[in-house]
LOVO-279453 format. One line per field, with one value per residue (C-alpha): residue number from 1; chain; residue in one letter; x, y, z. Coordinates in steps of 0.2 Angstrom, whole numbers. Last residue first. Example, Ala and Ser with C-alpha at 12.3 -4.5 7.8 and 13.67 -1.06 7.14 Angstrom:
<nodes>
nr = (2	1)
kette = (A	A)
rest = (s	a)
u = (68	62)
v = (-5	-22)
w = (36	39)
</nodes>
This chain:
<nodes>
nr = (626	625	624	623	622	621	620	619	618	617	616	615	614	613	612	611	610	609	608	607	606	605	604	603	602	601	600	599	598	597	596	595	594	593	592	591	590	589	588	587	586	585	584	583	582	581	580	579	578	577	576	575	574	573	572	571	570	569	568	567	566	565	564	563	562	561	560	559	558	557	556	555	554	553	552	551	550	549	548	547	546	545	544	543	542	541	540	539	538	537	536	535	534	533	532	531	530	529	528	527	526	525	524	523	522	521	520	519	518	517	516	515	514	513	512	511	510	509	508	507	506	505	504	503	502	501	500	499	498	497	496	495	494	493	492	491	490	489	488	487	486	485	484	483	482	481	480	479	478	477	476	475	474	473	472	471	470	469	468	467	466	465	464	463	462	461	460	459	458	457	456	455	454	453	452	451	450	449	448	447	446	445	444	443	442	441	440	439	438	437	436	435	434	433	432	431	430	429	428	427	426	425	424	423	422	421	420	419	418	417	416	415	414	413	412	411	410	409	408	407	406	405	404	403	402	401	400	399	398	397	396	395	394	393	392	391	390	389	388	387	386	385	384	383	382	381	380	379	378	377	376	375	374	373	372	371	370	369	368	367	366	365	364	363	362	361	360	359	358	357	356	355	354	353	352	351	350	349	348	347	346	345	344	343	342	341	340	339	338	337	336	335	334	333	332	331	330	329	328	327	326	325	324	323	322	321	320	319	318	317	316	315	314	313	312	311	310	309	308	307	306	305	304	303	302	301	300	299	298	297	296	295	294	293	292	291	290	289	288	287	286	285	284	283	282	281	280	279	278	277	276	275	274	273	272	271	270	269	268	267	266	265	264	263	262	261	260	259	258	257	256	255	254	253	252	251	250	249	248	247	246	245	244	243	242	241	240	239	238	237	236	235	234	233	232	231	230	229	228	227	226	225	224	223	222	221	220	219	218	217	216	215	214	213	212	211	210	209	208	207	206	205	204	203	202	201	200	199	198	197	196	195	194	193	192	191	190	189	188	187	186	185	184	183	182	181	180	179	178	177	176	175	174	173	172	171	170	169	168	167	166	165	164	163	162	161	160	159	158	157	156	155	154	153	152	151	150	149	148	147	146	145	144	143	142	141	140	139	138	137	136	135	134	133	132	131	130	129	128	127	126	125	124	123	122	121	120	119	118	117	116	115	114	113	112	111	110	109	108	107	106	105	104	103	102	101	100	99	98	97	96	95	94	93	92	91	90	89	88	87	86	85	84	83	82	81	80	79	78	77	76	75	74	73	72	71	70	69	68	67	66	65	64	63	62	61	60	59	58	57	56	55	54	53	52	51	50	49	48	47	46	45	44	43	42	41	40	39	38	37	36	35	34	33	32	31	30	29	28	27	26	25	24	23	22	21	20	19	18	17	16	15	14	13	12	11	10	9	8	7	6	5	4	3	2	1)
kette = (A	A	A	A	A	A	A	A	A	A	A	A	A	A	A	A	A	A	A	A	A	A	A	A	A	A	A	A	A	A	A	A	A	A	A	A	A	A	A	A	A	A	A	A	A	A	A	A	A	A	A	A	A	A	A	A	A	A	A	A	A	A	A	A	A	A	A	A	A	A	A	A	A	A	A	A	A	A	A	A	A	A	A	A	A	A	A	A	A	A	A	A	A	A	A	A	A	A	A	A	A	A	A	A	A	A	A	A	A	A	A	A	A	A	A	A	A	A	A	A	A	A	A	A	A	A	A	A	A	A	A	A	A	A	A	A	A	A	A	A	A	A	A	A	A	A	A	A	A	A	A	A	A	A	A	A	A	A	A	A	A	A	A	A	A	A	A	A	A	A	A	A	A	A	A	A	A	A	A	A	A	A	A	A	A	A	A	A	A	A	A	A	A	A	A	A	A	A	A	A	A	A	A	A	A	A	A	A	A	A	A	A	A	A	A	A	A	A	A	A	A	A	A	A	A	A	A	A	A	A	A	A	A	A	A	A	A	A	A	A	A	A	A	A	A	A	A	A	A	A	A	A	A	A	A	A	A	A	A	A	A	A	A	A	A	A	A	A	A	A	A	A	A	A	A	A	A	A	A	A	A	A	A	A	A	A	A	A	A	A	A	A	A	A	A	A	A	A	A	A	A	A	A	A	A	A	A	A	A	A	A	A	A	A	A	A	A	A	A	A	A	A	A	A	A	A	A	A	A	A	A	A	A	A	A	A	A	A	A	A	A	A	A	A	A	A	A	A	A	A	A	A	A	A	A	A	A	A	A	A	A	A	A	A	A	A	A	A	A	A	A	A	A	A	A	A	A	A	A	A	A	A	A	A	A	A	A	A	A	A	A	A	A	A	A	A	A	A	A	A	A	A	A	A	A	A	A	A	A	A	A	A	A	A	A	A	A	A	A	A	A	A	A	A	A	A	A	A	A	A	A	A	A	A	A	A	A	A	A	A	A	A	A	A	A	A	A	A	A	A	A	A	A	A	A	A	A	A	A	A	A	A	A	A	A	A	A	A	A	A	A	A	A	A	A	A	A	A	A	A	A	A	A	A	A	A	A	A	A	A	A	A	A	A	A	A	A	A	A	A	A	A	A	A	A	A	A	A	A	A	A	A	A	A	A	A	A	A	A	A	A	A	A	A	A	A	A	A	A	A	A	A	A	A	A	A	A	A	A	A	A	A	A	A	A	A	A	A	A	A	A	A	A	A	A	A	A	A	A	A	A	A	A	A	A	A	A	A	A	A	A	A	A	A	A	A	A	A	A	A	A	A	A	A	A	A	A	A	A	A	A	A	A	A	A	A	A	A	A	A	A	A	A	A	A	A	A	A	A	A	A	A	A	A	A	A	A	A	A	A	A	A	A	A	A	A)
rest = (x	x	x	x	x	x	x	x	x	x	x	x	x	x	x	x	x	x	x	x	x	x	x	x	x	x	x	x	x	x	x	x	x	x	x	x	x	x	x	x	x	x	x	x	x	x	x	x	x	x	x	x	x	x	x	x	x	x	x	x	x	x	x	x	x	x	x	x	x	x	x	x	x	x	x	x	x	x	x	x	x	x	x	x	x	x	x	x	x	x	x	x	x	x	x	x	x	x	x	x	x	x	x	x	x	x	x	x	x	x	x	x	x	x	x	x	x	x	x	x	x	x	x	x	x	x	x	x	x	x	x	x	x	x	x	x	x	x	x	x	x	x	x	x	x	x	x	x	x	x	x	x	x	x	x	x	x	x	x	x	x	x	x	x	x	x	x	x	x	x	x	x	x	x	x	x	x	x	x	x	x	x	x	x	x	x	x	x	x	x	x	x	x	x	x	x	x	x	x	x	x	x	x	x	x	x	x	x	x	x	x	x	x	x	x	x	x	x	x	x	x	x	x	x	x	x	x	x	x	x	x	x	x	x	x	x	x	x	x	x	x	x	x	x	x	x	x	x	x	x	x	x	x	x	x	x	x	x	x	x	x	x	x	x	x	x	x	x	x	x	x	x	x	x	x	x	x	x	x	x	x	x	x	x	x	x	x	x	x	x	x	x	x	x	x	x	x	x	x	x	x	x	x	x	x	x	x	x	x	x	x	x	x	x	x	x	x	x	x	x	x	x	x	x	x	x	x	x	x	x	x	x	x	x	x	x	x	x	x	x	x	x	x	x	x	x	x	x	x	x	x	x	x	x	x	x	x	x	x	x	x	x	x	x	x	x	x	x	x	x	x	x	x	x	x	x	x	x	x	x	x	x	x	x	x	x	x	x	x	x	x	x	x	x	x	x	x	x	x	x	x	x	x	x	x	x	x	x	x	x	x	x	x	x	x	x	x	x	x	x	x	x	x	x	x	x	x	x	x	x	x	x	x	x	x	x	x	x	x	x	x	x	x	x	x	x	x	x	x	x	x	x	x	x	x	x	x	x	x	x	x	x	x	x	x	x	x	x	x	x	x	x	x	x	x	x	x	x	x	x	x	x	x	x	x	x	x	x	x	x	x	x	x	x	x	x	x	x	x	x	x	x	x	x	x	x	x	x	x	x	x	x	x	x	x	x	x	x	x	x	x	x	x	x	x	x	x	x	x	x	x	x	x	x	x	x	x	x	x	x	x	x	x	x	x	x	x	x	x	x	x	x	x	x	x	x	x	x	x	x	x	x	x	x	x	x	x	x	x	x	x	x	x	x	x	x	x	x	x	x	x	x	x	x	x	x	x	x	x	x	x	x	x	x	x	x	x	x	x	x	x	x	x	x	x	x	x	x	x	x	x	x	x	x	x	x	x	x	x	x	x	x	x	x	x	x)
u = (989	983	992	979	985	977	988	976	963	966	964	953	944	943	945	958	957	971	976	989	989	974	968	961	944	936	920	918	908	904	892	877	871	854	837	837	825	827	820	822	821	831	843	848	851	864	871	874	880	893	899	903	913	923	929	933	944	951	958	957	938	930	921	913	909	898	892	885	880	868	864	860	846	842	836	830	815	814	830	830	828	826	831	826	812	814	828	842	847	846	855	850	844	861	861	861	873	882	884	903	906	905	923	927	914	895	884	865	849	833	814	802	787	776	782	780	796	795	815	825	820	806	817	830	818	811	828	828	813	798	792	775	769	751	752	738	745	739	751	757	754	770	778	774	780	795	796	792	804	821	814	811	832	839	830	837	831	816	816	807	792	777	762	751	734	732	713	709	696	703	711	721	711	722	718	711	694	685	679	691	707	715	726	725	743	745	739	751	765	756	756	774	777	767	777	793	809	822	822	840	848	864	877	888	893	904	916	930	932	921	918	907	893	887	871	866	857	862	858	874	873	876	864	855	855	835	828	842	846	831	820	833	829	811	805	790	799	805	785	782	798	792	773	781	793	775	782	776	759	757	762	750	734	740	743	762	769	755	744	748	748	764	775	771	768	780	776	792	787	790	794	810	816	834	848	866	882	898	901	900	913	926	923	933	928	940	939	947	929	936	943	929	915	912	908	898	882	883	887	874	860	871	873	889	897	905	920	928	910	904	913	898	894	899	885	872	879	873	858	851	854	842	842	859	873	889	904	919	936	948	968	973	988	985	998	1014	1029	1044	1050	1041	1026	1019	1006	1002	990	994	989	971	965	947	931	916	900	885	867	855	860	875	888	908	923	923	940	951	966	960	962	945	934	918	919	924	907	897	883	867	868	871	888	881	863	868	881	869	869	879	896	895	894	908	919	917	929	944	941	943	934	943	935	931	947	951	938	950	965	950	942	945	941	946	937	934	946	958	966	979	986	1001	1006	1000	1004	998	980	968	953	944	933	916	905	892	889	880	878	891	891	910	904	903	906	900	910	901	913	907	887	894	897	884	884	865	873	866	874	891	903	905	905	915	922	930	930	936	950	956	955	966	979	985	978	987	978	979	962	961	967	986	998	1014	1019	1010	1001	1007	995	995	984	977	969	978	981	1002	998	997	1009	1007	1012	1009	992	984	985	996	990	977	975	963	975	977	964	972	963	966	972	971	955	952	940	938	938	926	915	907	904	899	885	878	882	870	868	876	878	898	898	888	890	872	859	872	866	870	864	881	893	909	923	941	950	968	982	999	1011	1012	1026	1021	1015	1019	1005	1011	1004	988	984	990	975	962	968	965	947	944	948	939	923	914	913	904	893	906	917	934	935	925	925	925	924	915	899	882	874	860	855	850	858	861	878	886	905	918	914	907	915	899	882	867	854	862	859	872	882	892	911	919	933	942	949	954	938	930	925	906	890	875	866	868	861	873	877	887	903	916)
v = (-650	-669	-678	-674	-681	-695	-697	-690	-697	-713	-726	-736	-743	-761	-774	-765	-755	-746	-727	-716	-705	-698	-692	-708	-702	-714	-728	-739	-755	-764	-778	-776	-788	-793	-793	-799	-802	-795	-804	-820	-831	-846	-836	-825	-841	-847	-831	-829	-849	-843	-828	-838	-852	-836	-831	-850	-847	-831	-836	-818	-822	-806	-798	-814	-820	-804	-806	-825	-818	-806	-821	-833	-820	-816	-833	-836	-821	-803	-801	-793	-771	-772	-757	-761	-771	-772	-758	-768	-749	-745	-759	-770	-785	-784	-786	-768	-762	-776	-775	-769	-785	-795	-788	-780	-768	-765	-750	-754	-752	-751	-758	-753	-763	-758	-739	-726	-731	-711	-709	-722	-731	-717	-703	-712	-714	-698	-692	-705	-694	-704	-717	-726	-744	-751	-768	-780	-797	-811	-821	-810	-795	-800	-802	-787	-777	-786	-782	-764	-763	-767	-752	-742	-747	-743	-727	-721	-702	-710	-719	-735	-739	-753	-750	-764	-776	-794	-791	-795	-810	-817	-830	-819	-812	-817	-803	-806	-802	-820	-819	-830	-827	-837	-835	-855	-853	-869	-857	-845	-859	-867	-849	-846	-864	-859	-842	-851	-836	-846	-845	-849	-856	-854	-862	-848	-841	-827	-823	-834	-818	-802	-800	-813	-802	-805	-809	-821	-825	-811	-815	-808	-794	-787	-796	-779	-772	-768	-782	-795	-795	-788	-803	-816	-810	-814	-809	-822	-834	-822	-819	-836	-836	-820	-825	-843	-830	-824	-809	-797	-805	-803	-785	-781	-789	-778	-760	-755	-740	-743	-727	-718	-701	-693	-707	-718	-738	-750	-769	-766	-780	-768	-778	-779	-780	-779	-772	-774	-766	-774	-776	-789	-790	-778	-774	-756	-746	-734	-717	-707	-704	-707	-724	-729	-724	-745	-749	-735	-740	-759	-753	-742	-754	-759	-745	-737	-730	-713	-705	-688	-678	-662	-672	-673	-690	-689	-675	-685	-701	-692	-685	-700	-707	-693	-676	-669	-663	-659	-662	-654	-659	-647	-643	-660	-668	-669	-670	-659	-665	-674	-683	-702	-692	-682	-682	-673	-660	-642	-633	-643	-645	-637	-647	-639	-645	-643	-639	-647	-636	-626	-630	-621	-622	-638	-644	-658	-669	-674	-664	-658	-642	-638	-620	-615	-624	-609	-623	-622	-641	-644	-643	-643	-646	-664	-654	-643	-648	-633	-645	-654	-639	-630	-647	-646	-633	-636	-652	-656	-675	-692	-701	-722	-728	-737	-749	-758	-760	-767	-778	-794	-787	-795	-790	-779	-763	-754	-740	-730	-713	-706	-689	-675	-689	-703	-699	-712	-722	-736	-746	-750	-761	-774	-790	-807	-819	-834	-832	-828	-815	-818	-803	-789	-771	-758	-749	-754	-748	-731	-727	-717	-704	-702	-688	-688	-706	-700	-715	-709	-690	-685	-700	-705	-692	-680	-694	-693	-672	-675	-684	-670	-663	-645	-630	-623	-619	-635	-646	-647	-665	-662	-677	-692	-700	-716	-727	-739	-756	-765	-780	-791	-804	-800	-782	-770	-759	-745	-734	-715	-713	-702	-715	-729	-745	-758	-771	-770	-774	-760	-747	-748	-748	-732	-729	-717	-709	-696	-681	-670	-680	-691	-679	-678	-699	-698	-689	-695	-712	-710	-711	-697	-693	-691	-685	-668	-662	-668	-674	-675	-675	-690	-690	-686	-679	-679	-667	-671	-657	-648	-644	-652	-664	-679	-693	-709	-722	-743	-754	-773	-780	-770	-774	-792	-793	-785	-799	-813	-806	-803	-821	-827	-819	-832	-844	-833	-840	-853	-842	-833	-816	-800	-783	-766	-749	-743	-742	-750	-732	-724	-733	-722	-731	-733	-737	-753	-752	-748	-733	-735	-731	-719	-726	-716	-719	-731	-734	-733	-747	-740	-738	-726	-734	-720	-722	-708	-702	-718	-718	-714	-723	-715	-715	-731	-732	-733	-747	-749	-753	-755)
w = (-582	-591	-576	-566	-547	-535	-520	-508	-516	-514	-528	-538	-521	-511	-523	-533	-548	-552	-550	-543	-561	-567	-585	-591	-585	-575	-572	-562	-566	-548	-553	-546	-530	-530	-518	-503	-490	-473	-455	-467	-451	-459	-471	-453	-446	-459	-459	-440	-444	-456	-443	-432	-442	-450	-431	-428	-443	-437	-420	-413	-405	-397	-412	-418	-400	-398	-416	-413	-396	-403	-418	-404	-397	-413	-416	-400	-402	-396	-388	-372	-370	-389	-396	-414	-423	-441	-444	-431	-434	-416	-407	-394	-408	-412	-433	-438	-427	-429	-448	-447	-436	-453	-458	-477	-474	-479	-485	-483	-497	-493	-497	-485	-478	-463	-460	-446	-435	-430	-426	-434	-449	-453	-450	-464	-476	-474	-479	-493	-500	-502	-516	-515	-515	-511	-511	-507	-507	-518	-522	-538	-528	-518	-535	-543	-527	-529	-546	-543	-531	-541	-555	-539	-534	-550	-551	-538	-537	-524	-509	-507	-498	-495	-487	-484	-488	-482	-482	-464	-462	-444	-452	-465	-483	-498	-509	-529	-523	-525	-507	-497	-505	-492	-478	-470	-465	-477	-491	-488	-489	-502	-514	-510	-519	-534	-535	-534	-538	-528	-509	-503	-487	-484	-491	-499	-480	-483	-470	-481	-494	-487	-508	-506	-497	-479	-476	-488	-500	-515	-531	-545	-555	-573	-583	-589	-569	-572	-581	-581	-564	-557	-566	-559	-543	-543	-526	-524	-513	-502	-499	-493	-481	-475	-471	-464	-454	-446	-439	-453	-451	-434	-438	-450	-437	-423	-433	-435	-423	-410	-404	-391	-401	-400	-389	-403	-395	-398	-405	-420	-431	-446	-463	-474	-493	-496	-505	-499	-499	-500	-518	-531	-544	-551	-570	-571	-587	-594	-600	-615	-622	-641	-632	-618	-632	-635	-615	-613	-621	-616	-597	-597	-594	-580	-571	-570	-555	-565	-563	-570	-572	-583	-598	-608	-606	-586	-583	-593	-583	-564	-572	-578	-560	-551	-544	-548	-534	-540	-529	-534	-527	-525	-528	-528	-524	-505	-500	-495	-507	-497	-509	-506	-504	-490	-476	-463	-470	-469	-486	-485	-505	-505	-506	-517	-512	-527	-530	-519	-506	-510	-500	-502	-496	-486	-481	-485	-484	-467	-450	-446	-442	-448	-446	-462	-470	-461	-452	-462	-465	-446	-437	-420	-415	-408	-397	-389	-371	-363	-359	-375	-386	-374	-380	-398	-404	-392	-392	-410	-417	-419	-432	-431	-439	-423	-427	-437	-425	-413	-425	-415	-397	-382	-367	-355	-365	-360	-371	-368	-377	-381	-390	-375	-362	-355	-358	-355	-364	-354	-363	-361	-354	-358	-351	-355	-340	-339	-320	-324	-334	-353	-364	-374	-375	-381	-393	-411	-404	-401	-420	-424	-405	-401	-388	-368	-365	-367	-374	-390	-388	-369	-367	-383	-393	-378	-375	-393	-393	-377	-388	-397	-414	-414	-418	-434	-440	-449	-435	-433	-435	-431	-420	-426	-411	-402	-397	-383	-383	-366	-367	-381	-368	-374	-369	-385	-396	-407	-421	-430	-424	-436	-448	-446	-457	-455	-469	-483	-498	-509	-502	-486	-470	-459	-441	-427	-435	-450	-451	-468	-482	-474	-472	-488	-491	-472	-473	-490	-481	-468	-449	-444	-425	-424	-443	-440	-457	-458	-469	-484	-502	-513	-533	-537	-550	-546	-554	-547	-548	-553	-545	-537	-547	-545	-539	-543	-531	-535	-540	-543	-527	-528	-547	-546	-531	-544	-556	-546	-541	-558	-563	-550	-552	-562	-547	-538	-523	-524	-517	-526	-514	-515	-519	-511	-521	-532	-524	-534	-540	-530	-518	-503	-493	-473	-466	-463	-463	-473	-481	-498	-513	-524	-522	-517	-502	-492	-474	-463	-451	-441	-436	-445	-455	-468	-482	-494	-502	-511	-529	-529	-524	-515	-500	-489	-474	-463	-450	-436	-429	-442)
</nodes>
């Protein structure tokens, strides 16, 4: 719940997990649930929305995704088999704590687990490697009570010292860029009515209990406790020498990467495949006492772009596919003598945008400013923005590249969060003439007859805009927007890169003006605030702001804040309607669409039905075609 991925890639959704960020999207398979960066592949499979009036058309679905969830009732499987994926999505790490992208996490959240979970039927928290709890009637303290028998990969015992060690020797350690930090630092009102921040307290009672304090009421607490608890005993001599953020990297012996989830890495082939063996000694079990997971292995295959990724799933190479919507109308007739189903499930979580740098930093390498002085002043102009949303022809992506399958997205949370979307925000419908009067009013004209509006100070209004490639969804999306800007005389040059450079752009060299990216999402607005709290690192237009840069994100920190910290859950919806509403005003990100989530799979599974948050867990998953 805490922070923010870029979003990598879309599959269906390893069993569920809830680490806390917000990361950026590079590829779509289920989503976590909460903000990561994208790559962009394919539209996740997972999450959907509620009945709103952003969607009208998607009651129906919505309705009968929730029959699905009540009605479904586990089978007893039988063990073997694979699930066969085919994927666009490579990790950049197998080092989950300091991960920042979904290709990451999508891998390793079959291997590491937190205290709780968040049901693929119905979204609500349940047991996971905390077997129960109880809190103080202020909601301050909470103690957990771990599941006794639960061991580590190698066989050591998970105890409640490997909790504490997460805690307060990775999350909470200043020395460690640790992802989902951002989900526990506490904000709140002194009694001054200053802004504060601290951090919880974490305790060991005993070898199966732990206590958490925390400052301040926290909404999302039972939620964020699905953050990953990481093993001591391997970790802790990494922290003690400095070398933690070097552990567990892609050339890492996969048998070392130690967890307690269903599964374990067997094999990685760079660019070519991850095989994820069944663990022999996980936890759980069915209703007759059968060891889980089902599965024998799931097999990842790694393949360089979308075309790719249906190719493998025509010829049988794959069991699931994300489908696009210009497959759609070829797959949709072959779902019988394929023996597959199509799943229609709404919008999803995630989110494609366009954004500009107004980061005013300086590179610690050469001195010289991130964005260049006359770029960034127009980058920070929200006139400029509001001109240029105004070009970005939604309806163009909808019907050109997601073949009608799609929905314009406006604000910032999606309507598949239910009553946290805001549908009345405002919106900046395709109105080339009108973004022409805005930039006209700013007295940036085309001056000399060029074609490029030149600003008052007689810059061409010329820059560098991004997108990653293997998605060809997302450059299809971007060439419109590019077409648009250029239709009101801005000078765009645009390239692909590798979603790796992506991601060292966003966070470590901020060496970009505008960039089009996609972002995971979750169920609860707070997922987002580590992209949304002007403090935070992933707040991609101008991050790690020592005071908020502006009002509006001054009132949309303590929007977030108040958000996480009110338990009455309409006045927590109220909050999060006027971040949005904000958010719409200041277009610091500029929308794109939302695709329909089509999943598709094999008819050769049991433990399946769409819901609005996954087709199943894959612990439970079994082949019943053995």
């Amino acid at each position: 719940m805490p922070l923010v991925e870029l979003e990598p890639a879309e599959e269906v959704e390893p069993a569920e997990e809830v680490e806390p960020l917000v990361e950026l999207e590079p590829a779509e398979e289920v989503e976590p649930a909460e903000d990561t960066m994208a790559s962009g592949e394919r539209e996740p499979a997972d999450g959907d929305g509620a009945d709103t009036a952003a969607a009208p058309q998607d009651v129906s679905v919505v309705e009968r995704l929730k029959r699905n969830a009540e009605q479904f009732e586990y089978q007893i499987g039988s063990h073997g088999g694979a699930l066969n994926i085919t994927t666009i999505s490579e990790p950049l790490t197998f080092n989950l704590a300091v991960s920042n992208d979904a290709g990451s996490s999508n891998v390793l959240g079959y291997l590491f687990e937190g205290l709780t979970e968040t049901s693929w039927l119905t979204d609500e928290v349940e047991p996971s490697l905390a077997e129960s709890w109880e809190r103080s009637d202020d909601g301050l303290t909470w103690t957990f009570h771990l599941r006794p028998g639960v061991v580590w990969h190698d066989g050591e015992p998970f105890t409640a010292h490997d909790v504490d060690f997460t805690f307060n020797r990775i999350i909470y350690n200043d020395d460690i860029a640790a992802s989902s930090r951002s989900t526990f630092q506490f904000r709140y009102l002194d009694d001054r009515g200053d802004w504060q921040q601290s951090q919880m307290e974490v305790a060991v009672i005993d070898d199966h209990t732990v206590e958490f304090t925390l400052p301040a009421p926290f909404a999302p607490f039972l939620r964020s406790m699905g953050t990953s608890i990481y093993p001591r005993h391997i970790l802790e001599p990494r922290v003690d020498d400095g070398t933690f953020a070097d552990t567990w990297g892609l050339d890492t012996d996969p048998a070392e990467i130690i967890g307690t989830g269903p599964f374990t890495i067997a094999v990685y082939e760079p660019g070519e495949r991850i095989v994820l063996d069944r663990n022999p000694d996980y936890w759980l079990t069915d209703d007759e006492g059968n060891r889980l997971p089902y599965l024998d292995r799931v097999v990842r295959n790694i393949v360089d772009d979308l075309d790719d990724e249906l190719a493998d799933f025509m010829t049988g190479d794959s069991d699931t596919l994300a489908v696009l919507g210009d497959e759609y109308a070829q797959l949709e007739p072959l779902q019988q003598e394929g023996n597959f189903t199509i799943h229609r499930r709404g919008p999803g979580f995630g989110t494609t945008f366009l954004t500009f740098n107004v980061n005013p930093g300086t590179s610690p390498d050469t001195g010289e400013p991130y964005v260049d002085a006359a770029k960034r002043n127009w980058f920070a102009n929200v006139e400029f923005r509001r001109a240029v949303a105004h070009s970005v022809d939604k309806d163009a992506i909808i019907e050109g590249v997601q073949h009608g399958l799609g929905y314009p997205q406006w604000a910032a949370v999606s309507p598949a969060a239910g009553e946290f979307h805001n549908p009345d925000v405002r919106t900046y419908p395709h109105d080339l003439e009108r973004a022409n009067a805005i930039l006209d009013g700013l007295g940036w004209t085309d001056a000399d007859g060029d074609g490029i509006r030149e600003d008052s100070d007689g810059n061409a209004i010329e820059f560098r805009l991004v997108t990653n490639t293997g998605n060809t969804v997302r450059e299809e999306a971007t060439q419109i927007v590019e077409q648009g800007m250029e239709a009101i005389g801005l000078d765009v040059d645009y390239q692909t890169i590798e979603f790796g450079e992506i991601v060292d752009q966003l966070v470590t060299t901020y060496d970009w003006e505008a960039m089009v990216v996609g972002f995971t999402g979750g169920p609860d607005p707070y997922s987002g605030i580590g992209f949304w709290h002007s403090s935070e690192d992933l707040h991609l237009w101008h991050p790690n702001q020592p005071e908020p840069a502006t009002d509006w994100e001054a009132e949309i920190d303590e929007l977030y804040v108040m958000g996480s910290r009110e338990l009455d859950h309409p006045t927590r919806v109220e909050h999060y309607h006027r971040a949005q509403e904000i958010a719409a005003e200041n277009v610091p990100v500029i929308y794109t669409s939302q695709a329909e989530r089509l999943t598709a799979t094999r008819n050769v599974f049991g433990n399946t039905t769409p819901t609005l948050y996954a087709v199943w867990d894959i612990r439970y998953l079994y082949r019943t075609d053995q």
